[in-house]
mmCIF file of the N, C-alpha and C atoms, coordinates in Angstrom:
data_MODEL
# 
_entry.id   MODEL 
# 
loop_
_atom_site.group_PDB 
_atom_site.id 
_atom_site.type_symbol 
_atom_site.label_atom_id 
_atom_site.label_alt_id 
_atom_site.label_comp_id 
_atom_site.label_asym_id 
_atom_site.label_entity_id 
_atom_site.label_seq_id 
_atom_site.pdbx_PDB_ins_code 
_atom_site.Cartn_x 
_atom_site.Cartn_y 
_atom_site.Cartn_z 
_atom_site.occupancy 
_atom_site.B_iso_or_equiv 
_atom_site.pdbx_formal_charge 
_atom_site.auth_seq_id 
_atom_site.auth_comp_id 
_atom_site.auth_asym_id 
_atom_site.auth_atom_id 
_atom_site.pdbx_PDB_model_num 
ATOM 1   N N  . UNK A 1 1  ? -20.908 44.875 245.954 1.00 0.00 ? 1  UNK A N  1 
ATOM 2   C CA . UNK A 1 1  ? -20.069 44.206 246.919 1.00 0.00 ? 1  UNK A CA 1 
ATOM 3   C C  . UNK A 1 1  ? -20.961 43.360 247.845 1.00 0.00 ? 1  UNK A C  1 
ATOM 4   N N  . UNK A 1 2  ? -20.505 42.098 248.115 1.00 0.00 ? 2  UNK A N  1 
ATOM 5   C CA . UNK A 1 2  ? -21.571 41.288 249.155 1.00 0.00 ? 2  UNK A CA 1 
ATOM 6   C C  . UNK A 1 2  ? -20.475 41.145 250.598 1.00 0.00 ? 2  UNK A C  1 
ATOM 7   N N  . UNK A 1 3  ? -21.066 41.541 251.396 1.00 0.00 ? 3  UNK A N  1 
ATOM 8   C CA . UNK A 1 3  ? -20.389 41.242 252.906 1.00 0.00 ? 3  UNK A CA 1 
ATOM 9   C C  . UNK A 1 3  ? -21.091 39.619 253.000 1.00 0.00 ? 3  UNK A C  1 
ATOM 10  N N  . UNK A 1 4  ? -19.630 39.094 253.800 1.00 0.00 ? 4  UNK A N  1 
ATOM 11  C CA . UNK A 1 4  ? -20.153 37.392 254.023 1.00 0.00 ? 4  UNK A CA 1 
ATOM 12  C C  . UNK A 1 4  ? -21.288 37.584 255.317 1.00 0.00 ? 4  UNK A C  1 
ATOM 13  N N  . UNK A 1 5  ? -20.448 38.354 255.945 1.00 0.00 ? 5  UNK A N  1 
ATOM 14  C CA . UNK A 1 5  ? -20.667 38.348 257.709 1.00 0.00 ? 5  UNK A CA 1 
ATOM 15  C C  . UNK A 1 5  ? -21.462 39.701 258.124 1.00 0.00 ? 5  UNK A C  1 
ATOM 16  N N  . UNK A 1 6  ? -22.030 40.038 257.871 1.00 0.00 ? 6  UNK A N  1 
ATOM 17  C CA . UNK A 1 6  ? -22.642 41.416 257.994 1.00 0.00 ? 6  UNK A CA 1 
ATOM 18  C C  . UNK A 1 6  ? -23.588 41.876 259.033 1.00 0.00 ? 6  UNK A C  1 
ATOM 19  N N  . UNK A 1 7  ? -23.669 42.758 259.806 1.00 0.00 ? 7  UNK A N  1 
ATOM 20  C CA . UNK A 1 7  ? -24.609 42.558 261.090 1.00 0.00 ? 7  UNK A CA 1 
ATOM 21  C C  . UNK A 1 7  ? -26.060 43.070 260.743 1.00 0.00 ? 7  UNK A C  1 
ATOM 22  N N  . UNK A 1 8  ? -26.206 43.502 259.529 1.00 0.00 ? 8  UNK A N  1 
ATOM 23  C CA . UNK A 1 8  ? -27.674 43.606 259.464 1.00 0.00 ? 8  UNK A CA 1 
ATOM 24  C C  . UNK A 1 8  ? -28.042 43.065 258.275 1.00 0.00 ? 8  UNK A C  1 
ATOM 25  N N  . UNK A 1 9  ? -29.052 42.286 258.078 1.00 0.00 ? 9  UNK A N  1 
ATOM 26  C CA . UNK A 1 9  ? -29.633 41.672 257.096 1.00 0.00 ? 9  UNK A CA 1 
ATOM 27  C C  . UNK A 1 9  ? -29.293 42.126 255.844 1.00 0.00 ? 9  UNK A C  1 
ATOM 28  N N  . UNK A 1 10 ? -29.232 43.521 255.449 1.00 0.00 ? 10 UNK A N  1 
ATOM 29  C CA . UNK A 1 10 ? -29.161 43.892 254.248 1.00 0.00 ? 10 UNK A CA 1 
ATOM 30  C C  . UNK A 1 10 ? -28.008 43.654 253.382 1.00 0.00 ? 10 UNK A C  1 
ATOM 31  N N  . UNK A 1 11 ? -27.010 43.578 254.453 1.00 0.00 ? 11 UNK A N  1 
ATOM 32  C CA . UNK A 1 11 ? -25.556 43.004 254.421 1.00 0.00 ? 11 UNK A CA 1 
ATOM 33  C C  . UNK A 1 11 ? -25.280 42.079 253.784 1.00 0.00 ? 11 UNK A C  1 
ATOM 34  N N  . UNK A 1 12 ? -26.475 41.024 254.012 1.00 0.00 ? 12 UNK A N  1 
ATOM 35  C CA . UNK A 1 12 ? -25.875 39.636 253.517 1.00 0.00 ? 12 UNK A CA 1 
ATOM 36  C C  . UNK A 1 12 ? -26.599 39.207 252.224 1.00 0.00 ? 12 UNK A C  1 
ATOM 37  N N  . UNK A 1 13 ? -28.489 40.180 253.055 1.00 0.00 ? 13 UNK A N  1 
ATOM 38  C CA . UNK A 1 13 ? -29.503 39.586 251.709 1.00 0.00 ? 13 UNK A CA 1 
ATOM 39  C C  . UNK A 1 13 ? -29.910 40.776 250.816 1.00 0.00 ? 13 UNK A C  1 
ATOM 40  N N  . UNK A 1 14 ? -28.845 41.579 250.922 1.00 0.00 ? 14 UNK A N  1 
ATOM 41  C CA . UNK A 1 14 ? -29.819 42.825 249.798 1.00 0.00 ? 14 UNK A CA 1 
ATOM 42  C C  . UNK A 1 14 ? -31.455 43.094 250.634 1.00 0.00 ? 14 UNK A C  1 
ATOM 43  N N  . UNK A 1 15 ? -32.108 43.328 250.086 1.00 0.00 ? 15 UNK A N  1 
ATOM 44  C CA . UNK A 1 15 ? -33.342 44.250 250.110 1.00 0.00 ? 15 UNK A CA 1 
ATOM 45  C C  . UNK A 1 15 ? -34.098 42.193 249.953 1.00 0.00 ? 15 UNK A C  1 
ATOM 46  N N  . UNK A 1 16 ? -33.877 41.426 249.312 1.00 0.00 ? 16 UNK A N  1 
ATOM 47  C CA . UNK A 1 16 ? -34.830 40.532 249.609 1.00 0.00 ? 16 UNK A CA 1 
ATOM 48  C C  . UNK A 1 16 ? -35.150 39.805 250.836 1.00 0.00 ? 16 UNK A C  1 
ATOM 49  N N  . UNK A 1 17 ? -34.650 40.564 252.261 1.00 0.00 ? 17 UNK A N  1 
ATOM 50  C CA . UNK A 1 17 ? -34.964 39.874 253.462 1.00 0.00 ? 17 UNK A CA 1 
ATOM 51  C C  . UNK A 1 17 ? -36.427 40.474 253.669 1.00 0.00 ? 17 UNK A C  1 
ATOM 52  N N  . UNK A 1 18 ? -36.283 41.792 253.490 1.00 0.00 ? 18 UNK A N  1 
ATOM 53  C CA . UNK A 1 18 ? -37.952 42.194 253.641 1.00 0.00 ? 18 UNK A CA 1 
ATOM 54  C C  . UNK A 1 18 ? -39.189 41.519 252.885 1.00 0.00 ? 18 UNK A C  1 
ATOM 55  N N  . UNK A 1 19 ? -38.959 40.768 251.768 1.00 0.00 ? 19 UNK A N  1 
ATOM 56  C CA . UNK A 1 19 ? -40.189 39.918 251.531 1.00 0.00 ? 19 UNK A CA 1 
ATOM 57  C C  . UNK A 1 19 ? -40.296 39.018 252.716 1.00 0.00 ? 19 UNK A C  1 
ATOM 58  N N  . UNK A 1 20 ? -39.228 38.062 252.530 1.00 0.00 ? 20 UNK A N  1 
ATOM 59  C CA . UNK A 1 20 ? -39.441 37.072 253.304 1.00 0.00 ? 20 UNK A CA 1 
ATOM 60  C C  . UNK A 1 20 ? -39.676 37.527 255.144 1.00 0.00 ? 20 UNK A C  1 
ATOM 61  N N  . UNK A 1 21 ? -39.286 38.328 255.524 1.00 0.00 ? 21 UNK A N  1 
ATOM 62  C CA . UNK A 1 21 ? -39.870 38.678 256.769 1.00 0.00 ? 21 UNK A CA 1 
ATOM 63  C C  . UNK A 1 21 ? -41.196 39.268 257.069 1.00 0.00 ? 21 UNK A C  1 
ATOM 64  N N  . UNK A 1 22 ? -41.603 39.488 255.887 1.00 0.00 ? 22 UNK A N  1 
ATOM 65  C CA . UNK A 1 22 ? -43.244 40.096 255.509 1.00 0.00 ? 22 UNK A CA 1 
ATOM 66  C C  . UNK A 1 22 ? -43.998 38.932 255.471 1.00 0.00 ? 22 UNK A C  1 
ATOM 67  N N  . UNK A 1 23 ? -43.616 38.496 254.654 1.00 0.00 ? 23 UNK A N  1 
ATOM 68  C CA . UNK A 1 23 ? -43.930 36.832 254.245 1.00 0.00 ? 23 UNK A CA 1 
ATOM 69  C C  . UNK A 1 23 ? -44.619 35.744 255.589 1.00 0.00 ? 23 UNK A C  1 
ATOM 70  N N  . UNK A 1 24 ? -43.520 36.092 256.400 1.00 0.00 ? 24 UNK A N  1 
ATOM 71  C CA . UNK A 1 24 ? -43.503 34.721 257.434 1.00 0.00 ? 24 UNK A CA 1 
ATOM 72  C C  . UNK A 1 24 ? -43.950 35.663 258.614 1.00 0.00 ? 24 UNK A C  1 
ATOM 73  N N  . UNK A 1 25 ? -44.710 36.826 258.537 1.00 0.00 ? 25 UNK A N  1 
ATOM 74  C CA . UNK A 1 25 ? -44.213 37.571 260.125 1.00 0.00 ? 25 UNK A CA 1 
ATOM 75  C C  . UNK A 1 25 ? -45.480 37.172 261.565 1.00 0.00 ? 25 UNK A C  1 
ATOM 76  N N  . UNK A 1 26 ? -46.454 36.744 260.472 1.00 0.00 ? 26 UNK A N  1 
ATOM 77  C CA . UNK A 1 26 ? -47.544 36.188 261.520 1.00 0.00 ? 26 UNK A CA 1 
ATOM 78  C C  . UNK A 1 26 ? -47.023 34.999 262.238 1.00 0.00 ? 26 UNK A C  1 
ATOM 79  N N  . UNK A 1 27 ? -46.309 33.993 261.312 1.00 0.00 ? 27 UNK A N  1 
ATOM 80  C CA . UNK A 1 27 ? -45.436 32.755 262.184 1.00 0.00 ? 27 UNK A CA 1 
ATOM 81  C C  . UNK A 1 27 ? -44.463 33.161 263.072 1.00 0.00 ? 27 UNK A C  1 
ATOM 82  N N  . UNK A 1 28 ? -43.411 34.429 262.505 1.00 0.00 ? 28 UNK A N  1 
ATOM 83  C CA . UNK A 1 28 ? -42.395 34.914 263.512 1.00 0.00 ? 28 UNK A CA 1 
ATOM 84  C C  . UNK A 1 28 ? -43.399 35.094 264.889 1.00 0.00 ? 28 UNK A C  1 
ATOM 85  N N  . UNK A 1 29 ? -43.859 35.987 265.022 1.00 0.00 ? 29 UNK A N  1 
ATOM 86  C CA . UNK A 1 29 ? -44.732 36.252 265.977 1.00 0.00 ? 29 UNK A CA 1 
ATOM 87  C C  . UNK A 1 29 ? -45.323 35.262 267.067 1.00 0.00 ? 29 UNK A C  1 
ATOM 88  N N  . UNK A 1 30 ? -46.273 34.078 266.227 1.00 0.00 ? 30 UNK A N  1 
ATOM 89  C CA . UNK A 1 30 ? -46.482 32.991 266.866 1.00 0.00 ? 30 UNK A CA 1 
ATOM 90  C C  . UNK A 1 30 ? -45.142 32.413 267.761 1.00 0.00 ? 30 UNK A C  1 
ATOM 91  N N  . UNK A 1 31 ? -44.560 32.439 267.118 1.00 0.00 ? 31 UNK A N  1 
ATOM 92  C CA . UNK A 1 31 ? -43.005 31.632 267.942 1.00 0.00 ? 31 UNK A CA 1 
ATOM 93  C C  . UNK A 1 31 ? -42.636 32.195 268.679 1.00 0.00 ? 31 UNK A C  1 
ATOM 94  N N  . UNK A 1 32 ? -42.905 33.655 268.767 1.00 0.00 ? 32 UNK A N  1 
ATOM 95  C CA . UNK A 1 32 ? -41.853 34.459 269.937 1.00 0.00 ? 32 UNK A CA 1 
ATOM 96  C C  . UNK A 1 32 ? -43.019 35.001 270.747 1.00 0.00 ? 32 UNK A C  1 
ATOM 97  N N  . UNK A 1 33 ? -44.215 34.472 270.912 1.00 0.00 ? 33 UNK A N  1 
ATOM 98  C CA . UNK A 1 33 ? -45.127 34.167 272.170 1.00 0.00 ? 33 UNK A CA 1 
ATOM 99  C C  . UNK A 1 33 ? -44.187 33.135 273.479 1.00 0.00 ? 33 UNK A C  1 
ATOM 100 N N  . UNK A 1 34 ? -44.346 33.258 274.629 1.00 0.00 ? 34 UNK A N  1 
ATOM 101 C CA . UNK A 1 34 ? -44.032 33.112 275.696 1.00 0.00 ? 34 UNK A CA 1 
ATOM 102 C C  . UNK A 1 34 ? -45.205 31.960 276.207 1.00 0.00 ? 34 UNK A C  1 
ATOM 103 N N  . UNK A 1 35 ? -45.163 30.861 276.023 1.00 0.00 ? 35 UNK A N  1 
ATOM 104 C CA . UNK A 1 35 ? -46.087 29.520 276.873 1.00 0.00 ? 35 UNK A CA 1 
ATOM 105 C C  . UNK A 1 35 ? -45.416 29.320 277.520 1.00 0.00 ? 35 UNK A C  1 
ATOM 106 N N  . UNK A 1 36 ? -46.456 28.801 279.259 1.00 0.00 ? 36 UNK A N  1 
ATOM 107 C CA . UNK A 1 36 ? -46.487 28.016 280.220 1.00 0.00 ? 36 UNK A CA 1 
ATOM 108 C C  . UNK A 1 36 ? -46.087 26.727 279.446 1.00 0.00 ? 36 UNK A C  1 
ATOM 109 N N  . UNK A 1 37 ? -45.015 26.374 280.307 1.00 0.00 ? 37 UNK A N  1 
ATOM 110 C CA . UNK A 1 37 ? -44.543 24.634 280.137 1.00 0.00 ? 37 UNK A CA 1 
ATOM 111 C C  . UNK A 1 37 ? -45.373 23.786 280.982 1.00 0.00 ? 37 UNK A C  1 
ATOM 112 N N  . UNK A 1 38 ? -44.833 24.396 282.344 1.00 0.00 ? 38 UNK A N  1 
ATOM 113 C CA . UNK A 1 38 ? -45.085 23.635 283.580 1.00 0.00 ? 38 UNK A CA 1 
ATOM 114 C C  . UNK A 1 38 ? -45.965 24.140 284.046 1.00 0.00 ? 38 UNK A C  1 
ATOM 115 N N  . UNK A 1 39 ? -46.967 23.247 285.436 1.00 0.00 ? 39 UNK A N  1 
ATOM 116 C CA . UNK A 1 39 ? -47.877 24.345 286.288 1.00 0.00 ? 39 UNK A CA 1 
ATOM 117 C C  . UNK A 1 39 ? -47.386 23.477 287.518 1.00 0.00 ? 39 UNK A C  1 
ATOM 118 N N  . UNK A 1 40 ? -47.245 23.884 288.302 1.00 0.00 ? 40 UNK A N  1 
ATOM 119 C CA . UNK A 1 40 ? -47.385 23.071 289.744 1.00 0.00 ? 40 UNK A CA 1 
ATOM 120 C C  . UNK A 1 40 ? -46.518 22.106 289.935 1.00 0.00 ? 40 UNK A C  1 
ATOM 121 N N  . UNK A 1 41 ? -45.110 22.182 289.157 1.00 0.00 ? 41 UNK A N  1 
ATOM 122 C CA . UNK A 1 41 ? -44.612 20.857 289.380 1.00 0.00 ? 41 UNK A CA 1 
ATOM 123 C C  . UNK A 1 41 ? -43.295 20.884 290.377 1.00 0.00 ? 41 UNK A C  1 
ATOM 124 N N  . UNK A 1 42 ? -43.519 19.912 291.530 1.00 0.00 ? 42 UNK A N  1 
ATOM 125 C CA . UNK A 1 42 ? -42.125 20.163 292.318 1.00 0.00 ? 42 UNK A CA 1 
ATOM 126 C C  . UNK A 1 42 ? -40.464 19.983 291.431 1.00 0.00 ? 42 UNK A C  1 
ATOM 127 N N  . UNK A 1 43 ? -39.688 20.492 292.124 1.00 0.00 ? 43 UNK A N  1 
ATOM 128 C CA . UNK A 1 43 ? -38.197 20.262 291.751 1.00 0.00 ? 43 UNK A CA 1 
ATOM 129 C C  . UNK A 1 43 ? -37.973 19.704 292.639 1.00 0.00 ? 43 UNK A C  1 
ATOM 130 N N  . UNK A 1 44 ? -36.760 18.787 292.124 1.00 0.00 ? 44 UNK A N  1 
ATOM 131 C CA . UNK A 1 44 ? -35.946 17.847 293.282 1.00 0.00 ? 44 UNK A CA 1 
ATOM 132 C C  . UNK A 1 44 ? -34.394 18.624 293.403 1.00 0.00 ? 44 UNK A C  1 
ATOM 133 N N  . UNK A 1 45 ? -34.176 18.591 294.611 1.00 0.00 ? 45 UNK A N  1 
ATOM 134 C CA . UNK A 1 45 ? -32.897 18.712 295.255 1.00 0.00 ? 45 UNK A CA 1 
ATOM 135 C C  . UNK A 1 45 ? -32.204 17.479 295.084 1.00 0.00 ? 45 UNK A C  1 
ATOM 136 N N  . UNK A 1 46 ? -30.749 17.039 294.858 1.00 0.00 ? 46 UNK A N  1 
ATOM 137 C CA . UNK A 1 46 ? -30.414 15.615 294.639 1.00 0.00 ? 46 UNK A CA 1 
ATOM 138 C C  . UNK A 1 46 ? -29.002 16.020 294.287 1.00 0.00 ? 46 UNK A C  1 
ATOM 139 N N  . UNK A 1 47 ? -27.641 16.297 295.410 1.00 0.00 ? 47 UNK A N  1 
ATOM 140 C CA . UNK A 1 47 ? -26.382 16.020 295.323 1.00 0.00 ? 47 UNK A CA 1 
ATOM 141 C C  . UNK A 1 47 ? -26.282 17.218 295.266 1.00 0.00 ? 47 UNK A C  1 
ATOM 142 N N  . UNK A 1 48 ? -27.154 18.427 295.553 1.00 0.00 ? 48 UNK A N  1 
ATOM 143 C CA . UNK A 1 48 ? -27.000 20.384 295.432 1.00 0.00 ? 48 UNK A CA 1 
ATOM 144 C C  . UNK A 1 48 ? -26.896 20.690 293.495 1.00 0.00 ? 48 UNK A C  1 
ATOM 145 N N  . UNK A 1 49 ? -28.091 19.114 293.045 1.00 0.00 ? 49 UNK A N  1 
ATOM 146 C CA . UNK A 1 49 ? -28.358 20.210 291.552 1.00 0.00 ? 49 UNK A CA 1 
ATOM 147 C C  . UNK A 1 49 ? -29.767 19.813 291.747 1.00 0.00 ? 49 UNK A C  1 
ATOM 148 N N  . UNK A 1 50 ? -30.574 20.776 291.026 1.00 0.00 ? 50 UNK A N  1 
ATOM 149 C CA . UNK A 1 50 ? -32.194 20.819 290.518 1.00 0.00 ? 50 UNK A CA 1 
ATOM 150 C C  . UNK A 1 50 ? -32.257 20.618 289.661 1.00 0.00 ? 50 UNK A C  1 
ATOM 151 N N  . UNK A 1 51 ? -33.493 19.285 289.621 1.00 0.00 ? 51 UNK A N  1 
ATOM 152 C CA . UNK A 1 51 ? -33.692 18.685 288.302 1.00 0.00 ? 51 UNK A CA 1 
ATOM 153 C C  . UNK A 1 51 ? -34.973 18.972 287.924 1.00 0.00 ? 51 UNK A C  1 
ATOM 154 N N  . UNK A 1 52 ? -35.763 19.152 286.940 1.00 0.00 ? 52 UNK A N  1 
ATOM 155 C CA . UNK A 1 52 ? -37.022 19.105 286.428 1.00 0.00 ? 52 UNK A CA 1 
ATOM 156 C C  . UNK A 1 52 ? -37.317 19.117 284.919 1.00 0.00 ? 52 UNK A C  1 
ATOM 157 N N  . UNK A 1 53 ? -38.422 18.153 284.650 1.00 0.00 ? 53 UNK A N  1 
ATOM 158 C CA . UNK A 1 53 ? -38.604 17.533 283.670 1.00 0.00 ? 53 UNK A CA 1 
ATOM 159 C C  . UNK A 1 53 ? -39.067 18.118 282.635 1.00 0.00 ? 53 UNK A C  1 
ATOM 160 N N  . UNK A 1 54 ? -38.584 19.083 281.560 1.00 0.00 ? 54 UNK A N  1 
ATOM 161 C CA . UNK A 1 54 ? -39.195 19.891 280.583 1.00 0.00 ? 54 UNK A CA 1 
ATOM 162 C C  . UNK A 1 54 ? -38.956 19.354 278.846 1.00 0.00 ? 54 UNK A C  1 
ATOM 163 N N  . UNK A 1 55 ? -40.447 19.246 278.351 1.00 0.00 ? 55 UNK A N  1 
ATOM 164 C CA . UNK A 1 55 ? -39.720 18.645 277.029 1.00 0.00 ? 55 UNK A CA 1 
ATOM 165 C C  . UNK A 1 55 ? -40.139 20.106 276.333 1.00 0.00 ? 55 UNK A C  1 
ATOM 166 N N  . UNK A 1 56 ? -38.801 19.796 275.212 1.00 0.00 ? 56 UNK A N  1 
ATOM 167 C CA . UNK A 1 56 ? -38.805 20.874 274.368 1.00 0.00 ? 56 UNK A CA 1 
ATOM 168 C C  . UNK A 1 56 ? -39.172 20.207 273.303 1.00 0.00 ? 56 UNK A C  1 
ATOM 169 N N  . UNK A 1 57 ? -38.981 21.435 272.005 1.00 0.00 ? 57 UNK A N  1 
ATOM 170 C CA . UNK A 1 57 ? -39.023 21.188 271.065 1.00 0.00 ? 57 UNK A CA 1 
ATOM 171 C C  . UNK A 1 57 ? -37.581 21.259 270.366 1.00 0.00 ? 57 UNK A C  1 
ATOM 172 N N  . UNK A 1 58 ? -36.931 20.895 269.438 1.00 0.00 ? 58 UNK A N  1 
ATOM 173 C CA . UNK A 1 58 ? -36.161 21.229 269.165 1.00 0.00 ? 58 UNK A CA 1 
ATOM 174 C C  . UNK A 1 58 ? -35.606 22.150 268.121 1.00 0.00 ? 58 UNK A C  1 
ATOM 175 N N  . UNK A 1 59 ? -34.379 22.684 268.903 1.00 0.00 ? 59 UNK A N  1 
ATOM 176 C CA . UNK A 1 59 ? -33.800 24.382 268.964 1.00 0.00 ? 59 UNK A CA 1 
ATOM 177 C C  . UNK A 1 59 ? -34.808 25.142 269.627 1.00 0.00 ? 59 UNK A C  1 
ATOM 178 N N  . UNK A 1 60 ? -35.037 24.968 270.522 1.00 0.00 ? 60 UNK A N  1 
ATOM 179 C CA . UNK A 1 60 ? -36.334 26.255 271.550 1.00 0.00 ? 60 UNK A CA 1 
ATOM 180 C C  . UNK A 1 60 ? -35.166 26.436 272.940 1.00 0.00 ? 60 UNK A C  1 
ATOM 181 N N  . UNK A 1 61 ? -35.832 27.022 273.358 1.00 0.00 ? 61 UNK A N  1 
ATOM 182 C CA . UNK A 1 61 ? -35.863 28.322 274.399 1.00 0.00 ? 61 UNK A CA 1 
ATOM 183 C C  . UNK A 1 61 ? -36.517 28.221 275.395 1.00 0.00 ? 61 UNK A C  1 
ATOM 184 N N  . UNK A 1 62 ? -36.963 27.972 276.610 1.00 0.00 ? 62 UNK A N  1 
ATOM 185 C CA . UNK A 1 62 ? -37.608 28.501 277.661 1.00 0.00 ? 62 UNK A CA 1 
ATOM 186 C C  . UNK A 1 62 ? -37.238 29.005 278.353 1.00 0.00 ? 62 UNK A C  1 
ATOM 187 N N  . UNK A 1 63 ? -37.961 29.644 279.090 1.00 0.00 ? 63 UNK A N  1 
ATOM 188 C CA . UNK A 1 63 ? -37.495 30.950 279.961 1.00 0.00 ? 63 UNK A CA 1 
ATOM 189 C C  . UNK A 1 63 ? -38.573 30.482 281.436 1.00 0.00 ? 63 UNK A C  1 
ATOM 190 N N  . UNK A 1 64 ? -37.895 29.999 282.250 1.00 0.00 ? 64 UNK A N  1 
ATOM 191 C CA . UNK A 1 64 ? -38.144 28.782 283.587 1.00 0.00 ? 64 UNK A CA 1 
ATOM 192 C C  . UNK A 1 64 ? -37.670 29.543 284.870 1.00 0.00 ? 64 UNK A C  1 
ATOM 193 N N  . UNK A 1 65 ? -38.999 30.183 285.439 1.00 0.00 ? 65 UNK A N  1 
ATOM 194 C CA . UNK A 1 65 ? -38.779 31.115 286.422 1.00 0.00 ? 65 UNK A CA 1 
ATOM 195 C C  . UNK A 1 65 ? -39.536 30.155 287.818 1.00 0.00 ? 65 UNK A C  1 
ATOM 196 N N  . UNK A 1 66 ? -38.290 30.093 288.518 1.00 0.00 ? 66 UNK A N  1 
ATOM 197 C CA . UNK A 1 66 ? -38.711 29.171 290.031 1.00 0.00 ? 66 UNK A CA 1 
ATOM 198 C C  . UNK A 1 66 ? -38.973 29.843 291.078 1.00 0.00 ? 66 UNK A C  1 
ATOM 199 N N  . UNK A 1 67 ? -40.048 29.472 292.008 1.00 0.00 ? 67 UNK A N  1 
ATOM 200 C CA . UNK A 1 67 ? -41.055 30.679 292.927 1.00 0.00 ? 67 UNK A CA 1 
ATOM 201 C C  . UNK A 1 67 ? -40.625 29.475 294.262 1.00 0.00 ? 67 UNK A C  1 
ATOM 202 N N  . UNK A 1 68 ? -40.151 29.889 294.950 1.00 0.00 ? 68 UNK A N  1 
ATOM 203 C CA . UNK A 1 68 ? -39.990 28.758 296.209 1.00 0.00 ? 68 UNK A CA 1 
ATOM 204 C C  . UNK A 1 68 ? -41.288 29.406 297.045 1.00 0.00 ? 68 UNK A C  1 
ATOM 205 N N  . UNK A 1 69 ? -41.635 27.791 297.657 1.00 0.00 ? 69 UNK A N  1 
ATOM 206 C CA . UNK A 1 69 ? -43.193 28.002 298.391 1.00 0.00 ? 69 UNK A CA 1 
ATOM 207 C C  . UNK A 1 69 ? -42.554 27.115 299.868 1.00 0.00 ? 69 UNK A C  1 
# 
């Protein structure tokens, strides 16, 4: 029986998700490291929204923690 929608991998891929997560796990890893974007850079106030200039990559994630000085 194959589940379309299944909440754990095995669900959907049988037993061949564990190669491929073996496979790739030094890259998984790399990616789900946590980099500095920014260092030192002001935010602007402008109409009660904050703007600041972050380029991503695309489909990413940052996680943008603001320290008022």
């Amino acid at each position: 029986m194959v589940v379309l929608y299944g909440n754990h991998p095995s669900d959907r891929f049988e037993d061949s998700w564990k190669t491929v997560l073996s496979s790739n796990l030094s890259k998984y890893e790399q990616l789900a490291k946590l980099t500095k974007t920014v260092t030192n850079t002001m935010v602007e106030k402008k109409n009660d929204k904050f703007t600041i200039k972050v380029d991503l990559e695309p489909h990413s994630v940052k996680i943008i923690e603001l320290i008022p000085q």
